[in-house]
C-alpha positions as CSV (number, residue, x, y, z in Angstrom):
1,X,12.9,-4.8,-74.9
2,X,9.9,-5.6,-73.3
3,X,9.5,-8.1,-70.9
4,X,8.0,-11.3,-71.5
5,X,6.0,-14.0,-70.3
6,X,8.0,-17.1,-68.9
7,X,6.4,-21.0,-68.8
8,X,4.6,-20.6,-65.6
9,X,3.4,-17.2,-66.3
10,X,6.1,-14.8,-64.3
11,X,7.6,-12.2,-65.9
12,X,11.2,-12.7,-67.5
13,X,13.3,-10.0,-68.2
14,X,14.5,-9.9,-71.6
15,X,18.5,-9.4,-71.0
16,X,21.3,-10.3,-73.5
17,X,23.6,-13.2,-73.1
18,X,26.0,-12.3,-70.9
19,X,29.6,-11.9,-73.2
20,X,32.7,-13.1,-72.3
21,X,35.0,-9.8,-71.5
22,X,38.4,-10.6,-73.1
23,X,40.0,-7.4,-72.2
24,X,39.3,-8.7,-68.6
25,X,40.5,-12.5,-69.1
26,X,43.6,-13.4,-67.2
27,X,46.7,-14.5,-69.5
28,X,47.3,-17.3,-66.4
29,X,44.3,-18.7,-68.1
30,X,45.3,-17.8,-71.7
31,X,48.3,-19.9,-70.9
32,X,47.1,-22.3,-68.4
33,X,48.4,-25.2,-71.0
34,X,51.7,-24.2,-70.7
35,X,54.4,-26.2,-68.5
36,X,55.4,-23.8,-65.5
37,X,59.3,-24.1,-66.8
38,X,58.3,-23.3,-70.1
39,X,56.1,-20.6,-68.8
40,X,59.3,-19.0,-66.6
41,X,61.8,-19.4,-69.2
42,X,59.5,-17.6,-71.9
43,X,59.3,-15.0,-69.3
44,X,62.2,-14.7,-68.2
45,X,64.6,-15.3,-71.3
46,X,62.1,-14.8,-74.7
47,X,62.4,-11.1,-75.3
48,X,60.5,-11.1,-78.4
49,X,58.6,-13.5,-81.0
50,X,61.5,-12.7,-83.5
51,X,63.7,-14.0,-80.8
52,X,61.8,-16.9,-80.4
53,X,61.7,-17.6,-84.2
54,X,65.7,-17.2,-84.4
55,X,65.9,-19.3,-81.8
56,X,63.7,-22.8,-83.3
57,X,65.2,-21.8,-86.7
58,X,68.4,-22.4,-85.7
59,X,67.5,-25.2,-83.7
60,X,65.7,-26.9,-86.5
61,X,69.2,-27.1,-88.5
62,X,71.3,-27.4,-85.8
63,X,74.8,-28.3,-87.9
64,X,74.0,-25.3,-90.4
65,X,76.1,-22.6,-90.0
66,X,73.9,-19.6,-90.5
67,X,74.8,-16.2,-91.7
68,X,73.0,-12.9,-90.9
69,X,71.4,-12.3,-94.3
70,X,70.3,-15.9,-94.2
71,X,68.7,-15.9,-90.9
72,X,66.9,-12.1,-92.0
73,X,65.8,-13.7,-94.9
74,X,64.1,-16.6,-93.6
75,X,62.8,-14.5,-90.8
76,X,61.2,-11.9,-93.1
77,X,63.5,-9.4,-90.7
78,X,66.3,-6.7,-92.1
79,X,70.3,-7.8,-91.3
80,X,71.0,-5.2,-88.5
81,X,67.6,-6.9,-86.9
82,X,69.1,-10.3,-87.5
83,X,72.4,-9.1,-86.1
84,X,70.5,-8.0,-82.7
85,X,68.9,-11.5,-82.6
86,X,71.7,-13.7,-83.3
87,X,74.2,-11.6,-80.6
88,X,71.4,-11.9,-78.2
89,X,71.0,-15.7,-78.7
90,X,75.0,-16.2,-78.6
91,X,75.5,-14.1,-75.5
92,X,72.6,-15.9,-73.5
93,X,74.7,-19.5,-74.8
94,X,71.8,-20.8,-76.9
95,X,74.1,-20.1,-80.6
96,X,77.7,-20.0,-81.0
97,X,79.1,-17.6,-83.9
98,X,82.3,-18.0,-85.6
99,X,84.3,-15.0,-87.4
100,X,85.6,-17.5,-90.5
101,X,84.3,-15.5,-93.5
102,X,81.8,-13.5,-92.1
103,X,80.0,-14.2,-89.2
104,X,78.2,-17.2,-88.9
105,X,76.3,-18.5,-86.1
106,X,75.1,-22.2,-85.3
107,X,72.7,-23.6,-82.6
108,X,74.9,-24.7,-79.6
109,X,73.7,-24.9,-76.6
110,X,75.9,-23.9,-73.8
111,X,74.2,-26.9,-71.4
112,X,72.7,-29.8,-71.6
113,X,70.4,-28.6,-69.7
114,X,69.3,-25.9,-71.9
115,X,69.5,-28.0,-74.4
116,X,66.7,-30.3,-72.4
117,X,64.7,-26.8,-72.3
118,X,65.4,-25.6,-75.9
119,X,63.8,-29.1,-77.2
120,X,60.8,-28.8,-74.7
121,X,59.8,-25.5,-75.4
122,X,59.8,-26.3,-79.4
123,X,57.5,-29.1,-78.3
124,X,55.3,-26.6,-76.4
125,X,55.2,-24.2,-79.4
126,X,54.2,-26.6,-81.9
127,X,51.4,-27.4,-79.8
128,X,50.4,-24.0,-78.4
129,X,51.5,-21.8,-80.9
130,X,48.7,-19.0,-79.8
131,X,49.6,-19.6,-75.8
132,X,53.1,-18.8,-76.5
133,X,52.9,-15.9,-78.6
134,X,50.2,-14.2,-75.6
135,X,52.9,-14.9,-73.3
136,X,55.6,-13.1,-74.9
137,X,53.5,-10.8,-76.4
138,X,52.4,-10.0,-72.4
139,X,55.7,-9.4,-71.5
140,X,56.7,-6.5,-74.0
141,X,53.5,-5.2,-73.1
142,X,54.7,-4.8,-69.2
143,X,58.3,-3.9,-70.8
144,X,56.7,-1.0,-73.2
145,X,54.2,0.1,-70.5
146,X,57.1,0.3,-67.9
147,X,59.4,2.1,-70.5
148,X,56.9,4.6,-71.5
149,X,56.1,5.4,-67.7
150,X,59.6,5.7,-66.8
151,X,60.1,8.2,-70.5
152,X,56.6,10.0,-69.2
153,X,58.3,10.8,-65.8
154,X,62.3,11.7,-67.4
155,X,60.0,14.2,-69.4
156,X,58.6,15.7,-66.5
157,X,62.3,17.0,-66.3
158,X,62.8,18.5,-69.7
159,X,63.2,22.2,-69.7
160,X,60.8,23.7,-72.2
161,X,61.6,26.7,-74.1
162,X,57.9,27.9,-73.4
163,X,58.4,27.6,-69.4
């Protein structure tokens, strides 16, 4: 572009609007709503938005007793991912499953204060739906990076038939 003649008669170069670099963004800001508990127990306990979504669907019904195939369907998930879920919320205390005709699993906290922390971050999520899901999103990212580093180096191990 050429350059251009500003209100007093100087020259102006003609640059672009300067674009905001979301590849560059922090997630602290992407998530700067967030409570700091909520923020540590998403990182710390929320290994996936699946996870999550067992979690408040159980929570929403709390005296239903759900079953696998009921928690896949409503999750859009298949029973052996359903399965994973729902043993991964009962042994972190946030469901309790019982063995009377099939499995069957029902929100029960193991605390109070989980309980406290259960009801806070279904607060958060209703409200920041988007800040939530960057967060865990974020943290399989690390987890995926750090898996497929630590794959990259075991293969630097491998015997190769062509060595």
């Amino acid at each position: 572009m050429l350059p251009r003649k500003g209100a007093r008669g100087s020259l102006m170069s003609a640059t672009p609007p300067k674009q905001p670099d979301f590849a560059a963004s922090s997630l602290s800001g992407v998530t700067a709503g967030l409570p700091d508990d909520v923020r540590r127990f998403l990182l710390g306990s929320v290994s996936s938005i699946p996870y999550l979504e067992a979690l408040l669907l159980l929570r929403s019904q709390p005296e239903t007793r759900w079953s696998v195939r009921q928690v896949a369907q409503r999750l859009y998930v298949s029973d052996r991912r359903a399965q994973e879920l729902l043993a991964e919320l009962e042994a972190t205390g946030v469901v309790e499953g019982s063995p009377a005709e099939g499995p069957q699993f029902r929100y029960q906290p193991a605390s109070p204060e989980m309980r406290q922390m259960l009801n806070g971050l279904a607060e958060v999520y209703a409200h920041h739906l988007v800040e939530v899901t960057h967060l865990v999103h974020s943290r399989a990212d690390k987890r995926d990076k750090r898996d497929d580093r630590a794959q990259k180096f075991a293969d630097a191990f491998r015997w190769r038939k062509d060595a």
